[in-house]
C-alpha positions in Angstrom: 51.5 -23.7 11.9 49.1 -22.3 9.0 46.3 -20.5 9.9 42.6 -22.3 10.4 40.3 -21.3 7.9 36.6 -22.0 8.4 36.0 -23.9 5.0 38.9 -26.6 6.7 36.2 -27.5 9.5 33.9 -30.4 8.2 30.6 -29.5 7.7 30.8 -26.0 9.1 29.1 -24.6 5.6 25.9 -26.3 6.8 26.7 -24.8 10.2 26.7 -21.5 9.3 23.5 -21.8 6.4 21.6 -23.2 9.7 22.2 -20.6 11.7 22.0 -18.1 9.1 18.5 -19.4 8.7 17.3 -19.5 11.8 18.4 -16.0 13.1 16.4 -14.7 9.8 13.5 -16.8 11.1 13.4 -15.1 14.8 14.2 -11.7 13.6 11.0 -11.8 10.9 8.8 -13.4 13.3 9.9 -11.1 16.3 9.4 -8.1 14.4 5.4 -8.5 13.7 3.8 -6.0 16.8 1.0 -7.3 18.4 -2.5 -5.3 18.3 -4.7 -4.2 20.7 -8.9 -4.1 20.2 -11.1 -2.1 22.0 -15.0 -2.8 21.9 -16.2 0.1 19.9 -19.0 0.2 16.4 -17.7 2.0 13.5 -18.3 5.8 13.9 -18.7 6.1 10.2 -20.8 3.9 8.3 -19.4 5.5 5.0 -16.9 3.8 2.7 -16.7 0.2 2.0 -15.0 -2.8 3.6 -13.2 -6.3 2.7 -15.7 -8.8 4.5 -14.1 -11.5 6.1 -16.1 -14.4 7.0 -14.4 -17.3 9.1 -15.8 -20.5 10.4 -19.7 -21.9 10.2 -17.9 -24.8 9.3 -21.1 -26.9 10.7 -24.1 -25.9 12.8 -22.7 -26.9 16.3 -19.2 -24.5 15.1 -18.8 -22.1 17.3 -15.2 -21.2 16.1 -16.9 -18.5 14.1 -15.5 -14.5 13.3 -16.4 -11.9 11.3 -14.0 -9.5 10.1 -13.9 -5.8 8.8 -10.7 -5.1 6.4 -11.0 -1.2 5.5 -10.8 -0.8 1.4 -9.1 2.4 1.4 -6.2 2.2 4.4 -2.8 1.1 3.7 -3.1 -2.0 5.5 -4.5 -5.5 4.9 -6.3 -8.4 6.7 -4.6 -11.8 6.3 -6.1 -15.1 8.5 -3.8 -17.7 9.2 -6.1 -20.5 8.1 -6.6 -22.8 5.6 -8.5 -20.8 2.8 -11.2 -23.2 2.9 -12.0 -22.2 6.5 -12.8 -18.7 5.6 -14.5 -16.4 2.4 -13.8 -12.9 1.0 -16.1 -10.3 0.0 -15.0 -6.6 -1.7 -16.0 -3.6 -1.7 -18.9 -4.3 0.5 -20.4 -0.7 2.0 -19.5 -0.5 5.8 -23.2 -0.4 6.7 -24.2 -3.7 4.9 -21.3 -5.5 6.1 -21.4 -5.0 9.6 -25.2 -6.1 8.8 -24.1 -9.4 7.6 -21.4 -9.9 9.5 -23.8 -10.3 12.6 -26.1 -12.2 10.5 -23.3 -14.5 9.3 -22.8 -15.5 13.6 -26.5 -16.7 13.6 -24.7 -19.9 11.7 -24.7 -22.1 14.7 -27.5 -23.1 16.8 -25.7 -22.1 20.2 -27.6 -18.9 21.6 -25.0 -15.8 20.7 -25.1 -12.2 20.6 -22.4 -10.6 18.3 -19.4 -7.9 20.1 -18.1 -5.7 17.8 -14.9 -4.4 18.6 -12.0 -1.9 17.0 -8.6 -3.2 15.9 -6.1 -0.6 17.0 -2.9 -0.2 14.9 0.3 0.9 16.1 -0.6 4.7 16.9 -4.0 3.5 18.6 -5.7 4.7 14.8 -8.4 2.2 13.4 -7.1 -0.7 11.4 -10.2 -2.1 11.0 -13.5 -4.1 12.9 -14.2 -8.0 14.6 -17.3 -9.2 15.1 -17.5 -12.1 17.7 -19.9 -14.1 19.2 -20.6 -14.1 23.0 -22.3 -17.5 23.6 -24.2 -17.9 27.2 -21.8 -18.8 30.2 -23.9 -21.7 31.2 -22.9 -24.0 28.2 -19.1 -22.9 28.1 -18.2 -21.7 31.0 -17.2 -18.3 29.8 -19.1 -16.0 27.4 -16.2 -15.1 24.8 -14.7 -18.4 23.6 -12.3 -17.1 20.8 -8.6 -16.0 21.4 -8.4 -13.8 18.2 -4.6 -12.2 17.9 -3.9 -9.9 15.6 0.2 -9.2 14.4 1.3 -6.4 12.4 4.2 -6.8 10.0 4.9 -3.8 7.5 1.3 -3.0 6.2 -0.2 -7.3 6.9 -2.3 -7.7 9.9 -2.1 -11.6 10.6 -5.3 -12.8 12.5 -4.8 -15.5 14.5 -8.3 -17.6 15.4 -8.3 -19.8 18.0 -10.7 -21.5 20.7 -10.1 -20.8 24.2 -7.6 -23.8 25.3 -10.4 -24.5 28.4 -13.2 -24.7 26.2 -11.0 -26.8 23.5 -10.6 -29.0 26.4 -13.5 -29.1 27.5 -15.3 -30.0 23.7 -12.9 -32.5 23.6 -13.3 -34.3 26.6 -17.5 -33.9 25.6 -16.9 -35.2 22.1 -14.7 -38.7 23.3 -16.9 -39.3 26.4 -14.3 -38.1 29.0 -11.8 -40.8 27.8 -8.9 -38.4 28.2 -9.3 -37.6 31.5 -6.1 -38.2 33.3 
């Protein structure tokens, strides 16, 4: 009896190209590290900054961040978000853009006072700076409504922007008159 080669197994090409594919998929996405932040201003308001500005979609939004990308680090800010959901200034001085980035949050008409807090990297050094709102407990339920992640891969910091999943719910079930209520 010959010897079974893999190319004799129907379809086992495929097989393998799946596979293949897959284990590149989980190995690139397991690799990014998570980052910590730590509530902390900038200690130096020298140098300039990459201003992110995400959100103010609409008065009511309150899905709205500010973000402080350091010009001259080796590492960069990236959101995962339609481009339309967020804008880019350069080279704007650290000072000024902490400035507008609290003036930016005044977007919406729900009472807010901005947090401004360190992104660690890897070896707890500054990557760069949020700036969040904190909305009043009464209307939400809790005072910081943004789950903000932040995932290192080489030299890309990946923010992640999303709404906490009880205050989603709890928009939701607002905006369709408690329809989905099961």
């Amino acid at each position: 009896m010959a010897p079974m080669t893999l190319s004799a197994i129907p379809g086992i090409k495929q097989h393998v190209l799946i596979l293949l594919a897959l284990l590149t998929c989980l190995f690139s996405c397991a690799a990014a590290e998570r980052l910590n932040t730590v509530e902390s201003r900038p200690v130096s308001v020298r140098g300039s900054v990459d201003l992110i500005l995400f959100g103010c979609r609409h008065p009511d939004d309150i899905m709205n961040a500010a973000f402080l990308d350091d010009s001259g680090d080796a590492y960069s800010f990236d959101i995962f978000a339609p481009a339309f959901d967020y804008s880019i200034r350069r080279a704007v001085p650290k000072e000024k853009a902490l400035q507008e980035a609290e003036q930016f949050l005044e977007c919406t008409f729900h009472d807010q006072q901005p947090q401004v807090n360190a992104v660690l990297g890897p070896e707890g050094q500054v990557l760069g700076y949020e700036v969040r709102p904190l909305y009043s407990p009464v209307r939400f339920g809790i005072r910081d409504v943004l789950n903000i992640e932040y995932r290192l891969s080489g030299n890309k910091v990946t923010v992640y922007v999303r709404l906490d999943p009880d205050v989603e719910a709890m928009i939701n079930d607002q905006n369709n008159g408690g329809r989905d209520r099961r």
